[in-house]
C-alpha positions in Angstrom: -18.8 18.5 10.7 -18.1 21.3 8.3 -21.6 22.5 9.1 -20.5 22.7 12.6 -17.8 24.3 12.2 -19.2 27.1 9.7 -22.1 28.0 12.2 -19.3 28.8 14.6 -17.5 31.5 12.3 -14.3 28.7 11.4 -13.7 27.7 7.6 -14.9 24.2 6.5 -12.0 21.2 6.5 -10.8 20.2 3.5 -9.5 16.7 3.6 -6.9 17.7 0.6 -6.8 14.7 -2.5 -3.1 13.8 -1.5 -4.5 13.0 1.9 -7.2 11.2 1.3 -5.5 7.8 1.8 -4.6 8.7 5.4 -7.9 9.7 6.0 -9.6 6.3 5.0 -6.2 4.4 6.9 -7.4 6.7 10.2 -11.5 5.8 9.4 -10.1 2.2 9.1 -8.4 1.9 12.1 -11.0 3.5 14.3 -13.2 0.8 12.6 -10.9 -2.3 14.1 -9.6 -0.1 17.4 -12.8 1.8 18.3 -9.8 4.5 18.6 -10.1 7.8 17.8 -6.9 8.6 17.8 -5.7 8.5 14.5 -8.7 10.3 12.9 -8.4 13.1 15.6 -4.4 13.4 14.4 -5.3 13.4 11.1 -8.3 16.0 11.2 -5.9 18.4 13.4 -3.6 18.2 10.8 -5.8 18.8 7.6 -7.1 21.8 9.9 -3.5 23.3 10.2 -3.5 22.9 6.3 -7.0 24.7 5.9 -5.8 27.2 7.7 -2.6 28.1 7.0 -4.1 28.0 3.3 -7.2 30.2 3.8 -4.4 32.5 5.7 -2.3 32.4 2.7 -5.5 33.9 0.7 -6.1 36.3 3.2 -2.7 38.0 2.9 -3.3 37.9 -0.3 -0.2 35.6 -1.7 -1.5 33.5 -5.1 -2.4 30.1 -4.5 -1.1 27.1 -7.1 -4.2 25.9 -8.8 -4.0 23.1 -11.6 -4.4 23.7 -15.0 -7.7 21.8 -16.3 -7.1 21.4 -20.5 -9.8 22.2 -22.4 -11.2 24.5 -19.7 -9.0 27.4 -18.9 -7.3 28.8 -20.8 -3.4 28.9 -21.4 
């Protein structure tokens, strides 16, 4: 999908970590529906997030990043 999407000048989707349990909920219930619904909901969503994030970077506002110990510094 992302490979898709790149080849037609869009950012890659980032299914963020604090949404990965609503993305395997929406894979889930397309597996016992057959219903795409929830999956499509959720991508449009995580695409509004991708977005409005790579926008963010764009303007050039500073983006919260987590400290890794033992890697970065402090």
């Amino acid at each position: 999908m992302n490979y898709y999407l790149m080849i037609h000048n869009h950012p890659p989707l980032i299914t963020y970590n604090e949404d990965k349990r609503m993305y395997y909920e929406s894979l889930q219930k397309y597996d016992e529906t057959e219903d795409l619904t929830p999956l499509y909901e959720f991508l449009k969503c995580e695409t509004e997030k991708t977005w409005e994030k790579m926008l963010d970077i764009a303007d050039g506002k500073k983006t919260g990043r987590k400290n890794l110990p033992g890697i970065t510094k402090t």
